[in-house]
C-alpha positions, 0 to 999 in steps of 0.5 A: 500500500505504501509503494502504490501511494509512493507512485500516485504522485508520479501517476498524477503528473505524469497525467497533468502532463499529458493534459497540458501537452494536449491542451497546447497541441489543440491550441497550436492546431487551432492557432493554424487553423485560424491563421489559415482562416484569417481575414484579409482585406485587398483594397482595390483601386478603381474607376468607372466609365459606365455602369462596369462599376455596379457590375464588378461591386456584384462580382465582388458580393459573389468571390467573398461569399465562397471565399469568407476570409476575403473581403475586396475593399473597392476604392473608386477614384476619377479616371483623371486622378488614378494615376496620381492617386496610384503612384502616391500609394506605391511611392508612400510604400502601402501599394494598393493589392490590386488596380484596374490599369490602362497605363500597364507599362507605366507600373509594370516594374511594380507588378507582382508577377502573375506566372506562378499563380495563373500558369505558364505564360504562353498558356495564359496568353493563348487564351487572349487576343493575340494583339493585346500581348504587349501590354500584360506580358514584359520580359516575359512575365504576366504583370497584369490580367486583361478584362475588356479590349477597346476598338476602332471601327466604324460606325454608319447612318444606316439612314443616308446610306439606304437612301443613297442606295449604297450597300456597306460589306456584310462580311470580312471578304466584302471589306472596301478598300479606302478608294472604293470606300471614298467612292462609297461617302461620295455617293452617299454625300450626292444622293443621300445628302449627307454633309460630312463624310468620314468623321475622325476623332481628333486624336493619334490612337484614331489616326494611326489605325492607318499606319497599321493597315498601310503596313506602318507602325511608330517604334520599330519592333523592339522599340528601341528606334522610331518607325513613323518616318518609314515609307508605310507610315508616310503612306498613311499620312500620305493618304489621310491628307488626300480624304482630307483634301478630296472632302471625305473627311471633313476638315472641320474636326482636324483643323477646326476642332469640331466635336464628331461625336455631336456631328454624328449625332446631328444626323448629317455625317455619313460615318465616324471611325470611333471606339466600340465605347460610343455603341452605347453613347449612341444608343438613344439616338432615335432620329435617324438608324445607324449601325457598324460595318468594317472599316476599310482596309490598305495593305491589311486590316487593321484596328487599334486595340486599348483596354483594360488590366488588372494588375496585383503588386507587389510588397502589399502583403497579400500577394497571394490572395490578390492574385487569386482574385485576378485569377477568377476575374479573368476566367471565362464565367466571369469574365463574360459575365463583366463584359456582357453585363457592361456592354465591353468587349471581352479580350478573352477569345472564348467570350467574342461573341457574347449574347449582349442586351444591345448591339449584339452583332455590332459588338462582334464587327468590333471584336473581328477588327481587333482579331485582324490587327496586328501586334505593332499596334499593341507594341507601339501604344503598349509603350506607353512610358515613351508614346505618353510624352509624344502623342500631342506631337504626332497630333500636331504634326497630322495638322500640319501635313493637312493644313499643307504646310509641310509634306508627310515626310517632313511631317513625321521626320519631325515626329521621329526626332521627338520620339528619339528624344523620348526614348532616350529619356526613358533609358 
């Protein structure tokens, strides 16, 4: 009896032990359990240009039902104030986790790079418009997820055209060529009684959808030297002047700053080479039927594509939860369901024809121009920290050749000393 109460002591210790030792595994399990179930919070800058905005705060409310440790804080910010607003964050050291992004090359060296978390690159890309590559993949890393594409293409008044008998292609082999598309305005000028022909917005990204399609582009193919000045892309201005000069195009918009959109709208112009965004800009004009059909063609086809990204970055301290956002909004599912819902084009290949409320089939011309377009067209404006600082020259230097004052190769032999200028800049 004496030993067995000897060894109760010990019994009981060792039983304490036990329990103390199971008491801390169980809290150390729960530590990590809830370490793993911990809330995080992306703030995630943005901004609206139509209704996107309701779209994306409903695709939002869907994630963080299935992912409750999750929760997006959506910072709206002008479009106006982005950029300054993104480069305080960055420079302040509290990078924002994700961005809606149409400057991607500006942030590209503070992108997270996406590759690990979304795949290999080239089975990322193969999923997007071959044309857009330029702007998410940098030194072949994916800095950003493509969500809409913009495009340019051509809006008619279905209206002036009927009337003056005129038949516009119905498909991409029917597509003019800008002499019979010149002879096409002409008659619809003359029996359809339109004022102004092709209406063409005041600005280089709608320009130089010429430059593409007489086989041109700005910056050589790795952007280390101007190419505006070469013969393709004198060609194009070349031509530009001539529909100009011939009346095509109204000089009223280049050289006399004439709104197009509210010439569109009156109801006198025949056409307007615009972006995919005035589809629903248009869409309450009632005076008078209107539709798109291709734009046309000089050695190839060609549009100019825009759009936008988003992008995760770098030292926010969410990384990983960030970039598994940017992986579901840029599936097929839910990429559809932003672009189709907020009347965009979709960059995702699978999602090219999506069933829209309005302007089904219009939407689908918009998305072949940007499935003919050539990769110098996302290569040039994808350099954005040099094109940035010469666009108001390229601008100027299109005036200048219209109003005669000088030719079209003067004219861009200009441009391509500021471009010089702006890529040793940027070194």
């Amino acid at each position: 009896m004496k030993q067995y109460f000897k060894l109760f002591p010990l019994l009981a210790l060792s039983i304490v032990l036990i329990l103390v030792v199971a008491a801390c595994s169980n809290d150390s399990n729960k530590e990590k359990a809830n370490s793993s179930n911990k809330k995080v919070t992306l703030d995630f800058l943005w901004f609206t240009d139509g209704i996107e905005g309701d779209v994306m705060k409903d695709i939002i409310k869907d994630y963080q039902a299935s992912n409750e440790n999750v929760e997006i804080n959506l910072i709206e910010v002008a479009y106006e104030d982005f950029s300054t607003k993104l480069k305080t964050m960055i420079a302040g050291g509290k990078p924002p986790a994700l961005a809606r992004i149409t400057d991607t090359g500006i942030f590209a060296d503070r992108a997270l790079d996406l590759s690990e978390y979304v795949g290999d690159v080239d089975e990322f890309t193969s999923q997007f418009l071959p044309s857009i590559k330029p702007y998410y993949i940098k030194d072949e890393k994916i800095i950003a997820a493509p969500m809409d594409v913009t495009a340019n293409g051509l809006i008619y008044n279905k209206t002036l055209f009927d009337k003056a008998g005129v038949e516009v292609p119905e498909t991409p082999e029917d597509i003019w060529t800008w002499d019979e598309f010149a002879t096409a305005i002409q008659q619809v000028k003359e029996k359809g009684g339109a004022k102004y022909g092709l209406l063409v917005d005041f600005t280089p990204h709608r320009y130089s959808t010429m430059i593409y399609e007489y086989g041109g582009s700005i910056f050589n193919q790795d952007l280390s030297a101007p190419a505006i000045n070469e013969k393709e892309s004198v060609a194009a201005l070349d031509k530009f002047v001539q529909l100009h000069q011939d009346e095509i195009i109204p000089e009223s918009v280049w050289l006399g700053g004439e709104n197009p959109n509210n010439l569109f709208r009156s109801g006198t112009a025949a056409a307007h080479l615009a972006g995919n965004w005035m589809l629903s800009n248009y869409q309450d004009i009632e005076d008078f039927e209107w539709g798109v059909t291709y734009l046309p063609k000089g050695e190839n086809r060609s549009s100019v594509p825009g759009g936008k990204y988003i992008m995760a970055f770098e030292n926010s301290g969410v990384e990983e939860e960030a970039a598994e956002f940017v992986k579901y909004l840029a599936s097929q599912e839910v990429n559809a369901k932003f672009n189709q819902e907020s009347l965009f084009l979709s960059a995702r290949l699978d999602n090219n024809e999506l069933d829209y409320e309005f302007g089904k089939e219009m939407f689908k011309v918009f998305s072949n121009e940007l499935e003919n377009t050539p990769e110098a067209a996302a290569n040039d404006w994808g350099n954005q920290v040099v094109i940035s600082k010469v666009t108001t020259d390229i601008r100027d230097a299109v005036v200048e050749a219209i109003s005669g004052n000088v030719s079209a190769q003067e004219s861009m032999d200009k441009v391509a000393e500021k471009l010089k200028e702006a890529i040793e800049d940027s070194k």
